[in-house]
C-alpha positions as CSV (number, residue, x, y, z in Angstrom):
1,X,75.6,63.9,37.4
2,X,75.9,67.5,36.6
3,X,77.5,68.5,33.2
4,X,80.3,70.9,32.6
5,X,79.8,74.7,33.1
6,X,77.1,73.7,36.0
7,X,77.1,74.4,39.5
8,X,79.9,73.1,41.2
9,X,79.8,69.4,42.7
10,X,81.4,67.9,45.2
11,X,82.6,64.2,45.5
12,X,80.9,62.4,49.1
13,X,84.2,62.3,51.5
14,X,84.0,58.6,51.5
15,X,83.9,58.2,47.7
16,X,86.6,61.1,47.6
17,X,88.8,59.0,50.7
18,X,88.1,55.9,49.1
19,X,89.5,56.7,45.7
20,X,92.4,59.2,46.8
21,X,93.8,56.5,49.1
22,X,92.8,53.4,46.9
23,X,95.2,51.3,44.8
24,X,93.3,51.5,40.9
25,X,94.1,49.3,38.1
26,X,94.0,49.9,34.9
27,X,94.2,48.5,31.3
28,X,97.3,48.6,29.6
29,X,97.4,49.8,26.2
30,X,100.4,49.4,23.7
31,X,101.4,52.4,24.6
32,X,101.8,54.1,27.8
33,X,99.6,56.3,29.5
34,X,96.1,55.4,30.2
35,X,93.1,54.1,27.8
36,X,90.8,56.4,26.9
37,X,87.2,56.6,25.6
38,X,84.6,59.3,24.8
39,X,81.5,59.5,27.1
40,X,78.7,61.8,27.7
41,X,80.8,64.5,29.5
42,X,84.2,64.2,28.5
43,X,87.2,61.5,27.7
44,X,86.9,58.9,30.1
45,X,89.0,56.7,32.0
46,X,87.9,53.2,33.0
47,X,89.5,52.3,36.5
48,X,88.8,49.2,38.2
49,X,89.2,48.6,42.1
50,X,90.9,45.0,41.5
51,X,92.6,42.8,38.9
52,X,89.6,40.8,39.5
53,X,87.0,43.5,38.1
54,X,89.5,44.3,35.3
55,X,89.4,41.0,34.4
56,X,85.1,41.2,34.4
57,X,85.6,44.0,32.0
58,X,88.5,42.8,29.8
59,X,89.1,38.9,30.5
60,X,93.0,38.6,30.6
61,X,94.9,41.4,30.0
62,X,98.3,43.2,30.3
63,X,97.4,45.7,33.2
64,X,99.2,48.2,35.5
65,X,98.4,50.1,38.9
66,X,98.5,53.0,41.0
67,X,97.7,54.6,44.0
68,X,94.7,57.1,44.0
69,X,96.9,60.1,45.2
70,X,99.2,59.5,42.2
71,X,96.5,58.9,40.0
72,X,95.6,62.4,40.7
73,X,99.0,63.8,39.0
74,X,98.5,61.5,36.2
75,X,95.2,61.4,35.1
76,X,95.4,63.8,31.7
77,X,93.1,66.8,33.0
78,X,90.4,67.3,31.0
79,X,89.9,63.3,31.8
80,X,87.1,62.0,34.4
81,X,86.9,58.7,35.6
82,X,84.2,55.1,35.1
83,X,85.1,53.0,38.2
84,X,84.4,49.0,37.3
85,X,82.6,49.4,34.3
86,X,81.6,46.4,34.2
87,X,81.0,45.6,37.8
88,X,77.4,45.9,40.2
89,X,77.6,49.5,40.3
90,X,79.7,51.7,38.3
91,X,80.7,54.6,39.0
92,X,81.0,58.1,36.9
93,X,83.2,60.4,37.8
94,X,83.8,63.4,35.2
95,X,86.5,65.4,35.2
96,X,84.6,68.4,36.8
97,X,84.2,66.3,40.0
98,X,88.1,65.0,40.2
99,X,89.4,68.4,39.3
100,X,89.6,69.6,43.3
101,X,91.9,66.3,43.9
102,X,94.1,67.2,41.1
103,X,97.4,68.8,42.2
104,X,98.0,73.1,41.2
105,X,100.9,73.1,38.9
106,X,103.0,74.9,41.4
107,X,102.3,72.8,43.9
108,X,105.2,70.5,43.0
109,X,103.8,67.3,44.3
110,X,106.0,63.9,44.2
111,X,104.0,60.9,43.4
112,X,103.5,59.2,47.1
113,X,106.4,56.9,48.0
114,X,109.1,58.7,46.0
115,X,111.6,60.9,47.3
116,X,114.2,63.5,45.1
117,X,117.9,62.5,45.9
118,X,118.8,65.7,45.7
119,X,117.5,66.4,49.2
């Protein structure tokens, strides 16, 4: 996949439907927020698309879950995505390529599902 500062990329719609309307799981860590690691083009975020490939990656684990659109408002910016590392086909995802699903600040998005009871 194309590095930082390259031409601009695009996800495939299905891959970019697929993950936006997904449910993703994830390790959990000590503390909250997501697990990181370094890889060739940026921090890194392992998602997995069931507990069942978590667990192929990780064995038993303490583990939490999110929608795909939410993911999107929580997924640290500068961070890209490896879908079931250790599945058939892993996917890379840098953070170039997720960066046209990621809300504009002053869009003022609510994670799917929750409403302000102020309105």
């Amino acid at each position: 996949m194309a590095g930082r500062g390259t031409a601009e990329a695009e996800l495939p719609g299905e891959i970019r439907e697929a993950l936006l309307r997904g449910r993703w799981y994830f390790q959990r860590g000590e503390q909250p927020g997501f697990l990181a690691v370094a890889g060739p083009e940026g921090p890194l975020v392992a998602a997995f698309s069931s507990v069942a490939e978590l667990a192929r990656y990780a064995g038993a684990c303490e583990w939490f879950s999110t929608l795909g659109e939410d993911l999107m408002t929580l997924l640290p910016e500068d961070h890209g995505l490896v879908v079931d590392l250790a599945g058939r086909a892993p996917q890379l995802l840098p953070a170039e390529l997720l960066d046209p699903l990621r809300p504009d600040a002053t869009d003022n998005m609510e994670p799917s599902g929750v409403s302000d009871p102020r309105e």
